[in-house]
mmCIF file of the N, C-alpha and C atoms, coordinates in Angstrom:
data_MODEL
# 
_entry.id   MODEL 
# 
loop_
_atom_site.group_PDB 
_atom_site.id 
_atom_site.type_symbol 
_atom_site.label_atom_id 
_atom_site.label_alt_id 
_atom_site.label_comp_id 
_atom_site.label_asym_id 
_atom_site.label_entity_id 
_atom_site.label_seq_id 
_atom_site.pdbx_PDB_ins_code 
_atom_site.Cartn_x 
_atom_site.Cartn_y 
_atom_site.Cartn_z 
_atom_site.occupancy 
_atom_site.B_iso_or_equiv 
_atom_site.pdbx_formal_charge 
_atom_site.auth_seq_id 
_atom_site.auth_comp_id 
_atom_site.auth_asym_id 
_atom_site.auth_atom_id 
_atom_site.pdbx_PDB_model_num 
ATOM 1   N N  . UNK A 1 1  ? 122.740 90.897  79.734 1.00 0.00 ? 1  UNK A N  1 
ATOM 2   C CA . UNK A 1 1  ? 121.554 91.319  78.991 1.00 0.00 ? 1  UNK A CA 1 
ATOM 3   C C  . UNK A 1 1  ? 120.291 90.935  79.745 1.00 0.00 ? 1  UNK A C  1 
ATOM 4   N N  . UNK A 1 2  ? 120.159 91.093  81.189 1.00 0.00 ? 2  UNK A N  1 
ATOM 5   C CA . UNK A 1 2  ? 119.051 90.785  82.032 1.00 0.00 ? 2  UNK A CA 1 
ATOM 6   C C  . UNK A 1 2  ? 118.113 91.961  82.310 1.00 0.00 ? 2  UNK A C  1 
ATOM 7   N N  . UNK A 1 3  ? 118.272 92.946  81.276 1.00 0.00 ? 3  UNK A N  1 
ATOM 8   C CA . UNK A 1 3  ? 117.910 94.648  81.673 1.00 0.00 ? 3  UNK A CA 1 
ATOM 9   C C  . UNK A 1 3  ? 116.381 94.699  81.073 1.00 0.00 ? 3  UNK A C  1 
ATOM 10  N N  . UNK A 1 4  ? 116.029 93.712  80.668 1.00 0.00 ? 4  UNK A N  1 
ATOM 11  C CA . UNK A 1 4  ? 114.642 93.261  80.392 1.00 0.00 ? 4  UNK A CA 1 
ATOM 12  C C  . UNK A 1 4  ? 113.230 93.762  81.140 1.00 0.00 ? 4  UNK A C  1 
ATOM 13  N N  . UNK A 1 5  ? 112.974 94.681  81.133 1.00 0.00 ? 5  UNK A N  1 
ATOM 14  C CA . UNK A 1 5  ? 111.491 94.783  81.927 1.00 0.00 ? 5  UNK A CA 1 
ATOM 15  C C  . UNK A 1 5  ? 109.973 94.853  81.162 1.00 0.00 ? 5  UNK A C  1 
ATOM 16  N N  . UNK A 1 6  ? 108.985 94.472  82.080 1.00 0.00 ? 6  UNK A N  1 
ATOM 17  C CA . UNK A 1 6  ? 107.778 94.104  81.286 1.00 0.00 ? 6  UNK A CA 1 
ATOM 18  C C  . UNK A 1 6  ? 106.906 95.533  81.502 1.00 0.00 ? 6  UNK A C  1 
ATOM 19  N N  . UNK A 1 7  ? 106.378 95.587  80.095 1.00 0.00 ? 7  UNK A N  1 
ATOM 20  C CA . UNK A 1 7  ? 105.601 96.817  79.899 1.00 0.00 ? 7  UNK A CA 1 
ATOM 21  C C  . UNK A 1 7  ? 106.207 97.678  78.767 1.00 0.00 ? 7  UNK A C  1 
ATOM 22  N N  . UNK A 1 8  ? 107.262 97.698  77.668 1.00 0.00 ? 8  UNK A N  1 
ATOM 23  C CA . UNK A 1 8  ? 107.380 97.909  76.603 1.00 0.00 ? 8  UNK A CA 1 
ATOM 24  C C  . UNK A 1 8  ? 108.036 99.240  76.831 1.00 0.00 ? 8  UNK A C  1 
ATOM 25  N N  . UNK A 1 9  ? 108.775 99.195  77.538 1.00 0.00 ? 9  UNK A N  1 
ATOM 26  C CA . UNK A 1 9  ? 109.538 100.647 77.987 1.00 0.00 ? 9  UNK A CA 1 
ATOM 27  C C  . UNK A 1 9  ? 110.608 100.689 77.484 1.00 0.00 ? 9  UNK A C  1 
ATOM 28  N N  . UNK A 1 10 ? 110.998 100.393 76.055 1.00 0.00 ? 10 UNK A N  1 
ATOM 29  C CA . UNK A 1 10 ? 112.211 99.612  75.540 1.00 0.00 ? 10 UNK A CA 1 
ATOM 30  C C  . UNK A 1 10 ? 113.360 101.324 75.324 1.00 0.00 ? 10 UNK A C  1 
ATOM 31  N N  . UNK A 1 11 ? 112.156 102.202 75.115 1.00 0.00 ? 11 UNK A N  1 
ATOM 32  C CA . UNK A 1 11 ? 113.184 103.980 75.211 1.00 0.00 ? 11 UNK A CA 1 
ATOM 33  C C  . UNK A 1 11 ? 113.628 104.119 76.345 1.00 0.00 ? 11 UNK A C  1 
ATOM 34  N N  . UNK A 1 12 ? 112.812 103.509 77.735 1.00 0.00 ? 12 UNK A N  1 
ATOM 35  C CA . UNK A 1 12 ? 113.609 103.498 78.762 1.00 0.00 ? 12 UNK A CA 1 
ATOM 36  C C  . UNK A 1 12 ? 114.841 102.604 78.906 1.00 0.00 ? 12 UNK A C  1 
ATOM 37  N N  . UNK A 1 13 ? 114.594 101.545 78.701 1.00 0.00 ? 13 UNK A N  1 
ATOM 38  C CA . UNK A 1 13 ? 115.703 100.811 78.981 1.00 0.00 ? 13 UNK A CA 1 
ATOM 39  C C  . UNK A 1 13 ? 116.656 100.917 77.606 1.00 0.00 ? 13 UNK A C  1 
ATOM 40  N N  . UNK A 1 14 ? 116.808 101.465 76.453 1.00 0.00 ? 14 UNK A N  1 
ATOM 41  C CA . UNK A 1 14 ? 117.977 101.597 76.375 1.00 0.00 ? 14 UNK A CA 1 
ATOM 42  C C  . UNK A 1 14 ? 118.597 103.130 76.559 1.00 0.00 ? 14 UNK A C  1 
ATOM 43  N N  . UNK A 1 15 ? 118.103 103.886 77.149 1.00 0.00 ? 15 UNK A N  1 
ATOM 44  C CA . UNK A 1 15 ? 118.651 105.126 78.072 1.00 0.00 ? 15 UNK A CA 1 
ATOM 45  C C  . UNK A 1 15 ? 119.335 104.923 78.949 1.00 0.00 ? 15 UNK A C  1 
ATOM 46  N N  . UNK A 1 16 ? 119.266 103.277 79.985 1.00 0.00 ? 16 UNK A N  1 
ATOM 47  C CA . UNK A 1 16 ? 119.579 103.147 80.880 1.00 0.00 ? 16 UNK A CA 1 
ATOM 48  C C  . UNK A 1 16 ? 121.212 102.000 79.867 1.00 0.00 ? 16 UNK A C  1 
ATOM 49  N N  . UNK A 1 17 ? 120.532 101.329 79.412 1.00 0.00 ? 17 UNK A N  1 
ATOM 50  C CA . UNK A 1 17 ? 121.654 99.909  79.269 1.00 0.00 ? 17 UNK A CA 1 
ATOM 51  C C  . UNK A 1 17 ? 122.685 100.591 78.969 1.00 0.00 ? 17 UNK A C  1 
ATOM 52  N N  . UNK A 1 18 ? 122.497 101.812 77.159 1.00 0.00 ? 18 UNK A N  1 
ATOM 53  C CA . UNK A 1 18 ? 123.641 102.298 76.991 1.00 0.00 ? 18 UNK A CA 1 
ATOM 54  C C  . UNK A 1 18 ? 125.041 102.954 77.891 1.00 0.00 ? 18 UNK A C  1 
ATOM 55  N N  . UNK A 1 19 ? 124.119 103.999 78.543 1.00 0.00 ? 19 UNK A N  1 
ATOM 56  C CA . UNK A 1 19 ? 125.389 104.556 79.065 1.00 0.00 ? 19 UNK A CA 1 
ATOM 57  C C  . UNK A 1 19 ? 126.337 102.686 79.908 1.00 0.00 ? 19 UNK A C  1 
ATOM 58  N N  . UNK A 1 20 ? 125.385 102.175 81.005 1.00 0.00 ? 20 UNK A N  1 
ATOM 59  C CA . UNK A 1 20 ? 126.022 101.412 81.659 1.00 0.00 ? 20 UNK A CA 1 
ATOM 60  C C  . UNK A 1 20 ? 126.564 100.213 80.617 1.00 0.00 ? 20 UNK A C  1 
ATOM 61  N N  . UNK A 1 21 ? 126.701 100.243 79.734 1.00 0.00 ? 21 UNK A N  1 
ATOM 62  C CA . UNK A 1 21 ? 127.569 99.362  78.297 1.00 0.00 ? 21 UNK A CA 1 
ATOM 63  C C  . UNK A 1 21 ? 128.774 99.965  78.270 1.00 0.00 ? 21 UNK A C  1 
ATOM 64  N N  . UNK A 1 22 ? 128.366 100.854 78.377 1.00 0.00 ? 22 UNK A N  1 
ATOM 65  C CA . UNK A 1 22 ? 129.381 102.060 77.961 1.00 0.00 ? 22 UNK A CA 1 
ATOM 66  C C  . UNK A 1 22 ? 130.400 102.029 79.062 1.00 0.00 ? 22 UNK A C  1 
ATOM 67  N N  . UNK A 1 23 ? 129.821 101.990 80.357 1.00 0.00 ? 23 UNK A N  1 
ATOM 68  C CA . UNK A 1 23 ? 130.641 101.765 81.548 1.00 0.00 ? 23 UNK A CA 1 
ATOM 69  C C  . UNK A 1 23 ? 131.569 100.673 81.600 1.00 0.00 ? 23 UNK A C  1 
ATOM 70  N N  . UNK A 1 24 ? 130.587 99.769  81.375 1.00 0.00 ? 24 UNK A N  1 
ATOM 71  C CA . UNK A 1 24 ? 131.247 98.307  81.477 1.00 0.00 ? 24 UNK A CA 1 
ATOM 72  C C  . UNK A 1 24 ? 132.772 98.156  80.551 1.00 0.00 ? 24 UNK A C  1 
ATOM 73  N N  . UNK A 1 25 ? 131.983 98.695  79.318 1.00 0.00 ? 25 UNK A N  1 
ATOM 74  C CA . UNK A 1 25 ? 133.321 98.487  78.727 1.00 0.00 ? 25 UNK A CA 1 
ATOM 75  C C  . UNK A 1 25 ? 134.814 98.909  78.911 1.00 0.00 ? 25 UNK A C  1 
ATOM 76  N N  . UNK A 1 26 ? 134.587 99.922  79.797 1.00 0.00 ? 26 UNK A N  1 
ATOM 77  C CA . UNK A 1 26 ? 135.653 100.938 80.287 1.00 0.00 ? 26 UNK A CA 1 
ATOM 78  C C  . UNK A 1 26 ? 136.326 100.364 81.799 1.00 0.00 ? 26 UNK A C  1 
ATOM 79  N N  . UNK A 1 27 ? 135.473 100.122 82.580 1.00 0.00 ? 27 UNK A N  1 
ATOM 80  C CA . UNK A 1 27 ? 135.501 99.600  83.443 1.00 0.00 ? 27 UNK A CA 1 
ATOM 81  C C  . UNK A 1 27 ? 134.862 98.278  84.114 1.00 0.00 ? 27 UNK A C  1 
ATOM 82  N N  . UNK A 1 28 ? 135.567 97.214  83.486 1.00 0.00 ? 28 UNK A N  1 
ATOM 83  C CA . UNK A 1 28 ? 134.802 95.380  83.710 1.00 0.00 ? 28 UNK A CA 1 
ATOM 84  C C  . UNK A 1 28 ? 134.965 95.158  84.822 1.00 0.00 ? 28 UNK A C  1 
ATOM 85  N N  . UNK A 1 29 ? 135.524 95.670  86.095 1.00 0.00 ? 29 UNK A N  1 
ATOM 86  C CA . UNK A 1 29 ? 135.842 95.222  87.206 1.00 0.00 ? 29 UNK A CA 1 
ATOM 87  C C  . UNK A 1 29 ? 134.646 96.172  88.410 1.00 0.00 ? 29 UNK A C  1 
ATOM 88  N N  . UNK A 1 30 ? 134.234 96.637  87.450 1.00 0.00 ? 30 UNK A N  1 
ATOM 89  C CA . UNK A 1 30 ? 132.956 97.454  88.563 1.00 0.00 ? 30 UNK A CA 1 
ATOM 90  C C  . UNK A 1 30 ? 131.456 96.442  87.558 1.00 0.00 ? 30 UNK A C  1 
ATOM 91  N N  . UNK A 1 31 ? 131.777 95.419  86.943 1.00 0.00 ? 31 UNK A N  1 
ATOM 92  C CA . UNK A 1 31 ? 130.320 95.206  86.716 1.00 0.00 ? 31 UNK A CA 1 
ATOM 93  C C  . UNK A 1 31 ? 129.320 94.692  87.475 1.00 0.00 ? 31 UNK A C  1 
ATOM 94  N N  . UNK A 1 32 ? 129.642 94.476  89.435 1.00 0.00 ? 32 UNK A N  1 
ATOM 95  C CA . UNK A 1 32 ? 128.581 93.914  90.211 1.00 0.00 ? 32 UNK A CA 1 
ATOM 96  C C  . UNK A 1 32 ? 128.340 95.586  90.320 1.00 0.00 ? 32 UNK A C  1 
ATOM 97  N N  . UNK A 1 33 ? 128.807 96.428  90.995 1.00 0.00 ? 33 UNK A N  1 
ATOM 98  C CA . UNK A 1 33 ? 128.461 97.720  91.057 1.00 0.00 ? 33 UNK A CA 1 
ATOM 99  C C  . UNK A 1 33 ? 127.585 98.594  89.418 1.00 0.00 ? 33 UNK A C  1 
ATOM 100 N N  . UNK A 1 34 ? 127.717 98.449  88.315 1.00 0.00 ? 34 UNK A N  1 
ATOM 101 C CA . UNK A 1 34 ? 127.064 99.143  87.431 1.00 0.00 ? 34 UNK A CA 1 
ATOM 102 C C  . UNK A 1 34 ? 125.519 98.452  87.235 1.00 0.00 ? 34 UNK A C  1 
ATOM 103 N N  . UNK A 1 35 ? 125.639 96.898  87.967 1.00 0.00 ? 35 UNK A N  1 
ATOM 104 C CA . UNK A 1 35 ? 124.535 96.065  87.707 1.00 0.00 ? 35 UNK A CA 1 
ATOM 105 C C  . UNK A 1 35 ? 123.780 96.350  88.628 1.00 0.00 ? 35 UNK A C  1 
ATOM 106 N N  . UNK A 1 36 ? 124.275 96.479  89.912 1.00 0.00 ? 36 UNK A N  1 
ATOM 107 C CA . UNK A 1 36 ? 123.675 97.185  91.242 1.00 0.00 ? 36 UNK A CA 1 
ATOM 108 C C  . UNK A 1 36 ? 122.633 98.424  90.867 1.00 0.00 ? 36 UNK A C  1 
ATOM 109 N N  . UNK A 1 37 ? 123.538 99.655  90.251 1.00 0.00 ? 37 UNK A N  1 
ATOM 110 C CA . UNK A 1 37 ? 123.272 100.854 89.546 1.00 0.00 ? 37 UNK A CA 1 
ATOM 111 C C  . UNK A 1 37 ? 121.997 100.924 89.000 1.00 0.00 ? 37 UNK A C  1 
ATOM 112 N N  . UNK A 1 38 ? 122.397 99.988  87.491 1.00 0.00 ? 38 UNK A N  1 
ATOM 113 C CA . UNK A 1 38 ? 121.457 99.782  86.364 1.00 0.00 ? 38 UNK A CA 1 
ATOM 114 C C  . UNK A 1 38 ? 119.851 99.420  87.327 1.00 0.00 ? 38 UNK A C  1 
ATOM 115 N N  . UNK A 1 39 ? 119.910 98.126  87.878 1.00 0.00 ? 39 UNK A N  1 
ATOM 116 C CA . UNK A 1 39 ? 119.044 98.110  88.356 1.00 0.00 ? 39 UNK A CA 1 
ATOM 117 C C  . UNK A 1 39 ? 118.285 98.447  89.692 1.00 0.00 ? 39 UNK A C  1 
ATOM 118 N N  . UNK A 1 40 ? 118.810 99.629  90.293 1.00 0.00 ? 40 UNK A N  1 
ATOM 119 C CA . UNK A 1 40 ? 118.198 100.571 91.565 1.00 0.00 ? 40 UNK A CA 1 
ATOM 120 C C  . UNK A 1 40 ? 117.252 101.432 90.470 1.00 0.00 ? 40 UNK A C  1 
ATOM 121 N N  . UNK A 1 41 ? 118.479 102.267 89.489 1.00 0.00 ? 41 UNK A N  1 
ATOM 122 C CA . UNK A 1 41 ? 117.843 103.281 88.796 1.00 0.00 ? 41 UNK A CA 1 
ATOM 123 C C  . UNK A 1 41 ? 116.629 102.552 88.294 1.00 0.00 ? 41 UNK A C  1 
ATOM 124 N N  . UNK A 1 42 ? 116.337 101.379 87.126 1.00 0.00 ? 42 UNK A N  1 
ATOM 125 C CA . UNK A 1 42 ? 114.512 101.072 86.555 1.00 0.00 ? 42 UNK A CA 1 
ATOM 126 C C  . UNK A 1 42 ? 114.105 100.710 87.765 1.00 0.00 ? 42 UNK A C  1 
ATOM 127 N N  . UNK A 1 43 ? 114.495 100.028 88.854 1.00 0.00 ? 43 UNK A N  1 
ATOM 128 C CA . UNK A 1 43 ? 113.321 100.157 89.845 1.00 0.00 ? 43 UNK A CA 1 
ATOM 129 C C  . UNK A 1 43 ? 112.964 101.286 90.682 1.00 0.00 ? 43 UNK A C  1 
ATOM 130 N N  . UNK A 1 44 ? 113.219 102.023 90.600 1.00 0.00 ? 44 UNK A N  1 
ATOM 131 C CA . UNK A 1 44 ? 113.334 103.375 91.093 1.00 0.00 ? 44 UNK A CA 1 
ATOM 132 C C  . UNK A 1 44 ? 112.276 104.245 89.939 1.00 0.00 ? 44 UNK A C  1 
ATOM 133 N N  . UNK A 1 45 ? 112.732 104.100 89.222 1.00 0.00 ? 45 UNK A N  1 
ATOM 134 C CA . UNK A 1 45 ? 111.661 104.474 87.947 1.00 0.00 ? 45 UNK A CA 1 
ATOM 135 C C  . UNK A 1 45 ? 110.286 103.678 87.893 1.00 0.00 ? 45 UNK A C  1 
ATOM 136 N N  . UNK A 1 46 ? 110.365 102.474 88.320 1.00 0.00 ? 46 UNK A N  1 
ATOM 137 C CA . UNK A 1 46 ? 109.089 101.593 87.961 1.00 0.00 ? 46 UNK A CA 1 
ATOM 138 C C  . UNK A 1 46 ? 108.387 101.410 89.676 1.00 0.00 ? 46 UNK A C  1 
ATOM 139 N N  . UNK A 1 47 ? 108.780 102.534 90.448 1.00 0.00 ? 47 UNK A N  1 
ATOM 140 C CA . UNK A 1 47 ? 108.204 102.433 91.995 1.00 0.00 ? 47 UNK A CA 1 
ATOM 141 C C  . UNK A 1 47 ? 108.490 101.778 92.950 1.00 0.00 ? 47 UNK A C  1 
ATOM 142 N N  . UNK A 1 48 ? 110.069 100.834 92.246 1.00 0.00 ? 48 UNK A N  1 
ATOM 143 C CA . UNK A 1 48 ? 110.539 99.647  93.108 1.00 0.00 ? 48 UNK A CA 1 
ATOM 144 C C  . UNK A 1 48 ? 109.976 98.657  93.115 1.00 0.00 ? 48 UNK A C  1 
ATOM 145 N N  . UNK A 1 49 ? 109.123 98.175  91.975 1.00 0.00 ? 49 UNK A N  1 
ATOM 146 C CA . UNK A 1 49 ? 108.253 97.102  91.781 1.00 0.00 ? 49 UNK A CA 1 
ATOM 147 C C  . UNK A 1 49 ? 109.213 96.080  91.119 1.00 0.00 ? 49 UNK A C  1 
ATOM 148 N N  . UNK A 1 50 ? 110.446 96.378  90.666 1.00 0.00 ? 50 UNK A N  1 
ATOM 149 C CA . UNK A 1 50 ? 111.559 95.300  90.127 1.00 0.00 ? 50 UNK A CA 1 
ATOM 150 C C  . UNK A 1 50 ? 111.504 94.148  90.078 1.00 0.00 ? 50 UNK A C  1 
ATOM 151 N N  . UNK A 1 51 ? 112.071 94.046  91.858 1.00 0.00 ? 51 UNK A N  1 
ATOM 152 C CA . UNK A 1 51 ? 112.176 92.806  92.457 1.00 0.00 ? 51 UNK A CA 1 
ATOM 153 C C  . UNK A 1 51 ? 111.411 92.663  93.354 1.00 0.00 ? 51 UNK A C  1 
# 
C-alpha cells in the first residue's frame, strides 16, 4: 500500500492500484514486477517526478 502520491489524484491512483490488486492476487510471484509496473506507469503520468 505504498501507491500513495501527493496532489490528491486519488481517481488516479485507484485506476492504477485496482487492476494491479487484481494482478497480485492472481499472480504473487510477479509482485517485484507489478510494483515495477504500478510505479513506471504514475510516474510516467506525473512526468517522472516519482522518484
Amino acid at each position: 500500500q505504498e501507491l500513495y502520491v501527493d496532489g490528491g489524484d486519488t481517481e488516479s491512483d485507484d485506476g492504477l492500484a485496482k487492476p494491479v490488486a487484481t494482478h497480485l492476487s492472481t499472480s504473487p510471484s510477479h509482485l517485484f514486477q507489478a510494483t515495477e509496473n504500478a510505479f513506471s506507469a504514475i510516474s510516467a503520468a506525473r512526468g517522472g517526478s516519482l522518484l
